[in-house]
Backbone as a ProteinNet text record, in pm:
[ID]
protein_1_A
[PRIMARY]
XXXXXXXXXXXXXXXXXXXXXXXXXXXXXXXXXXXXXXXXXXXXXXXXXXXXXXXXXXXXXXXXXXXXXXXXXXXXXXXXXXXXXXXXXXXXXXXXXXXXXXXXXXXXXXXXXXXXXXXXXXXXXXXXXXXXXXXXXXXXXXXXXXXXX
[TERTIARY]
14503.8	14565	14455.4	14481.3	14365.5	14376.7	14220.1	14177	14208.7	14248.6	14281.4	14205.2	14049.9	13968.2	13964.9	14043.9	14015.3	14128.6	14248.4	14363	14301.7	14181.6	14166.8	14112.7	14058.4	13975	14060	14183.3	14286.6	14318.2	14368.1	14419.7	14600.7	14600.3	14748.6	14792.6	14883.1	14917.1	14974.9	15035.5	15002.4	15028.4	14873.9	14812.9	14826	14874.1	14884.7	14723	14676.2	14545.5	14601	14471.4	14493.3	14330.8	14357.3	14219.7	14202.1	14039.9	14055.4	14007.8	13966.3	13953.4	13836.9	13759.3	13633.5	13657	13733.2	13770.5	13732.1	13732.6	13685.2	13807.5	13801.2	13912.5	13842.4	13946.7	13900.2	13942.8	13839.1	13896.6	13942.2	14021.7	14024.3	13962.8	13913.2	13794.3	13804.9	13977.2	14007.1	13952.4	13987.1	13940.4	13839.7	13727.2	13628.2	13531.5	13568	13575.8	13539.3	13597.1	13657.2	13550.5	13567.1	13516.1	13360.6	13320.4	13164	13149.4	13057.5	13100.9	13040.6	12993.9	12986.1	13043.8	13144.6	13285.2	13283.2	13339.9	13364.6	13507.6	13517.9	13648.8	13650.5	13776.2	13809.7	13936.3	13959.7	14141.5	14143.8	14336.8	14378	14570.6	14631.4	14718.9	14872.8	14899.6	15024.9	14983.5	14866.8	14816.5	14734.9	14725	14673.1	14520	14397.4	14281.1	14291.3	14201.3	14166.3	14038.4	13975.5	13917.1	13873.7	13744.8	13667.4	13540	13563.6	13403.1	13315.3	13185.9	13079.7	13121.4	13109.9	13134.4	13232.1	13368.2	13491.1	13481.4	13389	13392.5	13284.3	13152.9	13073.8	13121.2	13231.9	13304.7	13398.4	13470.6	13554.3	13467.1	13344.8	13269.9	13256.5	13215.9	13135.7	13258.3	13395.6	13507.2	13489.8	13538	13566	13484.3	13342	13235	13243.3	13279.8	13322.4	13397.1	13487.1	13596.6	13603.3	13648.4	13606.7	13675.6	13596.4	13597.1	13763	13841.9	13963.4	14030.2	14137	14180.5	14230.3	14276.3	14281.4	14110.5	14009	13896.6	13874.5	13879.2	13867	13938.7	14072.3	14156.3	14099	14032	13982.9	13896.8	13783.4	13630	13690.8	13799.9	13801	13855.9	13951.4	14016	13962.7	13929.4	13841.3	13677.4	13578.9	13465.2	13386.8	13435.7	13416.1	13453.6	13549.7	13564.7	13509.4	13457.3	13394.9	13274.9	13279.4	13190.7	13155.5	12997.2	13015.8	13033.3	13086.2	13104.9	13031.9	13020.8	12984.8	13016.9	13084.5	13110.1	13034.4	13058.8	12960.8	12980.1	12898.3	12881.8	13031.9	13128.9	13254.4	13354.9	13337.8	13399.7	13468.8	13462.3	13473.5	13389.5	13515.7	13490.2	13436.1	13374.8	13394.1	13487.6	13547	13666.8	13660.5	13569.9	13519.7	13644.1	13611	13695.9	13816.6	13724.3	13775.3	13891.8	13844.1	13924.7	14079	14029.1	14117.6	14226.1	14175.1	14266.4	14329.8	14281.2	14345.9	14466.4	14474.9	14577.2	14641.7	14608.5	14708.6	14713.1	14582	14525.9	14511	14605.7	14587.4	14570.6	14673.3	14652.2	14649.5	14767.8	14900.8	14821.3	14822.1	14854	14846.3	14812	14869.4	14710.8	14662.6	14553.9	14640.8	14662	14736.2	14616.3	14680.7	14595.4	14679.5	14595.9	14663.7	14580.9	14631.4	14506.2	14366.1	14303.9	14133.2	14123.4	14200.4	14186.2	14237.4	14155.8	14247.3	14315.5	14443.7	14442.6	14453.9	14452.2	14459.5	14543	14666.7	14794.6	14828	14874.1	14937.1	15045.5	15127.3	15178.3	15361.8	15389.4	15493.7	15505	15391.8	15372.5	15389.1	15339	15385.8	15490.2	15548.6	15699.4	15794	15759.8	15853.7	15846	15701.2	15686.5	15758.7	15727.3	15783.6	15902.8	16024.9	16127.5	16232.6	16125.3	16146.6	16187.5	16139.3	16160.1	16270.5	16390.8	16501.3	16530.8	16622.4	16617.4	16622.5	16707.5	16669.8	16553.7	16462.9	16317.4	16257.9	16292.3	16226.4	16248.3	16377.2	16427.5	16357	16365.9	16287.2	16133.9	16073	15944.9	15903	16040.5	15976.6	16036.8	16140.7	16181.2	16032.7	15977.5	15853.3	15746.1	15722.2	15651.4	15706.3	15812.8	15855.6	15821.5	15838.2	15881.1	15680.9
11829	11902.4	11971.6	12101.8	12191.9	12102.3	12094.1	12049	12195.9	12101.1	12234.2	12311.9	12291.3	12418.4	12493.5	12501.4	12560.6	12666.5	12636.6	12686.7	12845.2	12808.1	12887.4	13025.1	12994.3	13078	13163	13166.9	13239.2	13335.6	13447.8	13602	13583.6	13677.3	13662.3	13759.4	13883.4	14013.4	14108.3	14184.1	14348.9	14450.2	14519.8	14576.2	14701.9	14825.9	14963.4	15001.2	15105.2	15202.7	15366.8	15426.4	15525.2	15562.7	15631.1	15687.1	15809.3	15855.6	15972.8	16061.5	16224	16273.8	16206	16163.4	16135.5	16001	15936.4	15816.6	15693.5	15725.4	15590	15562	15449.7	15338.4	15229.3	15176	15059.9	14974.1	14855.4	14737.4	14626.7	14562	14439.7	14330.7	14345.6	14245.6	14105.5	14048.5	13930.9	13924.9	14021.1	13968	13979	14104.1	14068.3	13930.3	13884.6	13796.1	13634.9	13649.8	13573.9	13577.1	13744.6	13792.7	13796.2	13846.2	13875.9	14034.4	14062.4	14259.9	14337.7	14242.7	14288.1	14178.3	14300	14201.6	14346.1	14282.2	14319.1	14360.6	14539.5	14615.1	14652.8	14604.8	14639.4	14677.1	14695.5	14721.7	14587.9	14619.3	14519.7	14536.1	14451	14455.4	14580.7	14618	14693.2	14789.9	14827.9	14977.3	14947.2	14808.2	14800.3	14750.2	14725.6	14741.2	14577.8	14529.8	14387.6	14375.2	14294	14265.5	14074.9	14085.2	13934.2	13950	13786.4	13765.7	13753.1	13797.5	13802.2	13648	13571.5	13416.3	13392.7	13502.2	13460.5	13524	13656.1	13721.5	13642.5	13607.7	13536.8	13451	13345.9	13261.4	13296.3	13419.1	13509.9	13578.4	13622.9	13674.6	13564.6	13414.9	13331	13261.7	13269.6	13242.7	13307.6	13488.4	13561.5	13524.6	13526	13516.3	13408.6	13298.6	13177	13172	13299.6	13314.6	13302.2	13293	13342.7	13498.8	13519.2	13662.7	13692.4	13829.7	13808.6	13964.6	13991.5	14044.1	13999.8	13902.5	13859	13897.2	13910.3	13904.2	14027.3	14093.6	14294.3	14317.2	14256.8	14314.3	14311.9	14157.8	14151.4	14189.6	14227.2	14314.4	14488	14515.4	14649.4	14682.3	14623.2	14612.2	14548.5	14443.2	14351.1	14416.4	14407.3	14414.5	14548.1	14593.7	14768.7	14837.7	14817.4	14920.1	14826.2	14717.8	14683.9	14734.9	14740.2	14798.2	14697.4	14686.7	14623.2	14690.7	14686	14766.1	14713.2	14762.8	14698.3	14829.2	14701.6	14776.2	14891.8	14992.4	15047.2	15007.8	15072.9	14970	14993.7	15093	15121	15047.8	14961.8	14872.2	14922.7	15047.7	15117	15119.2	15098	15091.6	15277.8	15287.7	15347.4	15356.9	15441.4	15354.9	15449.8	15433.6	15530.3	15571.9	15740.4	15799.5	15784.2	15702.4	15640.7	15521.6	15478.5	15312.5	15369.4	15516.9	15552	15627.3	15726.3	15750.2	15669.8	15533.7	15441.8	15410.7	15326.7	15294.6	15390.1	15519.5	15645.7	15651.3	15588.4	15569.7	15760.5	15785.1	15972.6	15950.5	15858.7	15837.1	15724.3	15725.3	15629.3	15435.4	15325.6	15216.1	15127.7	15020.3	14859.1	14831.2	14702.3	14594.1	14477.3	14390.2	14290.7	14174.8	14045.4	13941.1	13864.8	13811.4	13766.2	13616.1	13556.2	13432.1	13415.9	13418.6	13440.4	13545.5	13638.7	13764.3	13835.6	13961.5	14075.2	14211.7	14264.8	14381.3	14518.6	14624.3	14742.2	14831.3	14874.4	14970	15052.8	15160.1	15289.2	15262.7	15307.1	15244.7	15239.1	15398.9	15386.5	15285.4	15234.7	15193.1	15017.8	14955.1	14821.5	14836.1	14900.7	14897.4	14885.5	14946	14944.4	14806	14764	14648.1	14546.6	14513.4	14431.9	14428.7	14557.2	14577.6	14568.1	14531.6	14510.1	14350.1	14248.2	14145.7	14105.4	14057.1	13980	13868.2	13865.7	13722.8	13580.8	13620.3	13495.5	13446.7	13544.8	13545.2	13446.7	13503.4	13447	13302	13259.7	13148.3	13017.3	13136.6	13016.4	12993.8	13082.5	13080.2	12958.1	12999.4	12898.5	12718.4	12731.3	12577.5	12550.3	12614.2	12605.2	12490.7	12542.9	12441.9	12331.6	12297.7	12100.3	12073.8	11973.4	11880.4	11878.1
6789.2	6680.3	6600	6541.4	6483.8	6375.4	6311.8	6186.6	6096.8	5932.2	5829	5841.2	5841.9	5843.8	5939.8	6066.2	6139.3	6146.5	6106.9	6013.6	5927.9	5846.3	5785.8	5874.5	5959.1	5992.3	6188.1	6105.7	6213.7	6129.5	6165.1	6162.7	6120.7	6074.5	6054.5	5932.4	5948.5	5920	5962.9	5907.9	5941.4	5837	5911.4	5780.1	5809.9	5709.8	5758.1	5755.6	5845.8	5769.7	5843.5	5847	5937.2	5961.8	6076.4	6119.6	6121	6069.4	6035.7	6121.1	6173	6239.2	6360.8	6257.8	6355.8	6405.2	6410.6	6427.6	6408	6238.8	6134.6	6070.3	6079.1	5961.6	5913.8	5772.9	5736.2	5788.6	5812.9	5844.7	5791.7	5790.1	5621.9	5634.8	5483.5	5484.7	5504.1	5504.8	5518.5	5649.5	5734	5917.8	5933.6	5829.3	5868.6	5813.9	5703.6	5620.1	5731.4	5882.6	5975	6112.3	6158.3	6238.8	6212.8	6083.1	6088.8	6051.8	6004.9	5959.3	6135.7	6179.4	6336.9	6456.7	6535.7	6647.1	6759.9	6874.2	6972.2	6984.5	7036.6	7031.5	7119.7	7211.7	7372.2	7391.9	7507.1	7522.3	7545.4	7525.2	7538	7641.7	7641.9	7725	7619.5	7681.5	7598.9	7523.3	7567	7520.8	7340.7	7339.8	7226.7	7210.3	7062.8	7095.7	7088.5	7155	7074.4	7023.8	6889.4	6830.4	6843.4	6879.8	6886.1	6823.3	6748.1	6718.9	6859.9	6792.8	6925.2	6934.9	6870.5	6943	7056.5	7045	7086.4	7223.3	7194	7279.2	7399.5	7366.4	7466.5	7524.6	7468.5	7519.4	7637.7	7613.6	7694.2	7800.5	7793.7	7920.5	8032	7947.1	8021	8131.2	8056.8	8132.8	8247.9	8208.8	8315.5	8450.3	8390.9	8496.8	8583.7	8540	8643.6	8685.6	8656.2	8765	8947	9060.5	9171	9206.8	9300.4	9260.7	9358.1	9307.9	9306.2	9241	9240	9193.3	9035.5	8979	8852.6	8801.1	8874	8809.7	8776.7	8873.6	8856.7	8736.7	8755.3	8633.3	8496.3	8493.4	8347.8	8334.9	8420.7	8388.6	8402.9	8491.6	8427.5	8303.3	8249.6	8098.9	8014.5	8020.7	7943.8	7893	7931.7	7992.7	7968.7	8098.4	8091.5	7965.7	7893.7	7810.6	7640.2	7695	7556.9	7435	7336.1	7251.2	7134	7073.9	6960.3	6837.6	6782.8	6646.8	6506.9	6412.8	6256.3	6204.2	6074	5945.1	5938.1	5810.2	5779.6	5598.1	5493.1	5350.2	5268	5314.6	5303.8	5364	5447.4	5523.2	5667.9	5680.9	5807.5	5940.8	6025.6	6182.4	6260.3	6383.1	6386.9	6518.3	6597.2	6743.4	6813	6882.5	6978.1	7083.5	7111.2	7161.9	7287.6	7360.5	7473.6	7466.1	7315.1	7334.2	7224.5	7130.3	7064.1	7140.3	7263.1	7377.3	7465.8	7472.7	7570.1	7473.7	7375.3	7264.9	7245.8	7200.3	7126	6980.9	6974.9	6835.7	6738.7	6724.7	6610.4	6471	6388.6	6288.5	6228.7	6249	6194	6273.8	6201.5	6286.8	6192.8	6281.7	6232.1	6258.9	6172.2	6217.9	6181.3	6312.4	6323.9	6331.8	6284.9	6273.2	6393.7	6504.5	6591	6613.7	6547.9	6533	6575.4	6653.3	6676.5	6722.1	6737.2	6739	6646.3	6620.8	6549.1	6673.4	6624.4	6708.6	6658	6689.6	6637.2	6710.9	6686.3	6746.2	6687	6771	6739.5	6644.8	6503.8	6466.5	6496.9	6569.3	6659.3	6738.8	6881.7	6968.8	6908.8	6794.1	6759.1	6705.6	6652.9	6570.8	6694.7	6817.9	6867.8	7026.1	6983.8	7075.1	6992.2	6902.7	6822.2	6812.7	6788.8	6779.3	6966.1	7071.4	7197.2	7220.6	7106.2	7143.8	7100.8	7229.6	7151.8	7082.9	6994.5	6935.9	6998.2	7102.6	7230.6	7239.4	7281.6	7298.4	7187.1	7102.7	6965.2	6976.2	6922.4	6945.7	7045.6	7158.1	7293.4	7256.3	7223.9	7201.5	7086	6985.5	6898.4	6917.5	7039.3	7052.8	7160.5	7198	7285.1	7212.2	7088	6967.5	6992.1	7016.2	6996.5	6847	6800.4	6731.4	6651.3
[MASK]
+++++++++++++++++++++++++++++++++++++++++++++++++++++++++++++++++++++++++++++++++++++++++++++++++++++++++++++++++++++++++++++++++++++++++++++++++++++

């Protein structure tokens, strides 16, 4: 069972921003507060970015790598891996989201920074309104009798 302090130091939100031509946004300082003012920004599954501390993230390479080699493995070094970058703040609290990872998402203006417990994510803000608005209440329901007791 997680100890309280470890409670603290999970993600959990959603936060509007927008990005601006050159493709800077702010990031919030609660996550970075969590993350470190320097984290690792990659794709992620559903067209969205994901955000790791370098801790979370070294942990996540050292996995992949002991993988055997495979198609589950390609998958995660070409999505995972390949399109990773480290980022830092700048003294404004802004990211900068390089072009490639802002074209993979559909990152123009508009989005979300979601707190996704040891991760943060970053989405188009059409593109989560309407992932989110994809899940049925069934879904929900099951997911959360999943927790037990």
């Amino acid at each position: 069972m997680p100890e309280k302090n470890d409670a603290m130091k999970l993600m959990s939100g959603e936060l509007p921003y927008t990005v601006d031509p050159k493709g800077r946004m702010s990031f919030p300082q609660r996550f970075r507060d969590i993350l470190g003012d320097r984290f690792i920004l990659t794709r992620g599954a559903d067209r969205r970015l994901t955000v790791y501390s370098e801790e979370n993230w070294n942990s996540l390479m050292l996995k992949i790598s002991a993988m055997r080699e495979g198609r589950d493995k390609e998958i995660l070094k070409q999505i995972y891996i390949k399109g990773a970058i480290s980022v830092e703040c700048d003294k404004m609290g802004r990211i900068l989201v390089p072009q490639a990872l802002r074209e993979y998402a559909g990152l123009i203006k508009d989005v979300y920074v979601v707190g996704a417990m040891d991760t943060a994510e970053i989405w188009d803000k059409a593109a989560y309104e309407a992932f989110t608005q994809s899940i049925a209440p069934e879904e929900l329901y099951s997911a959360l009798g999943a927790l037990g007791d």
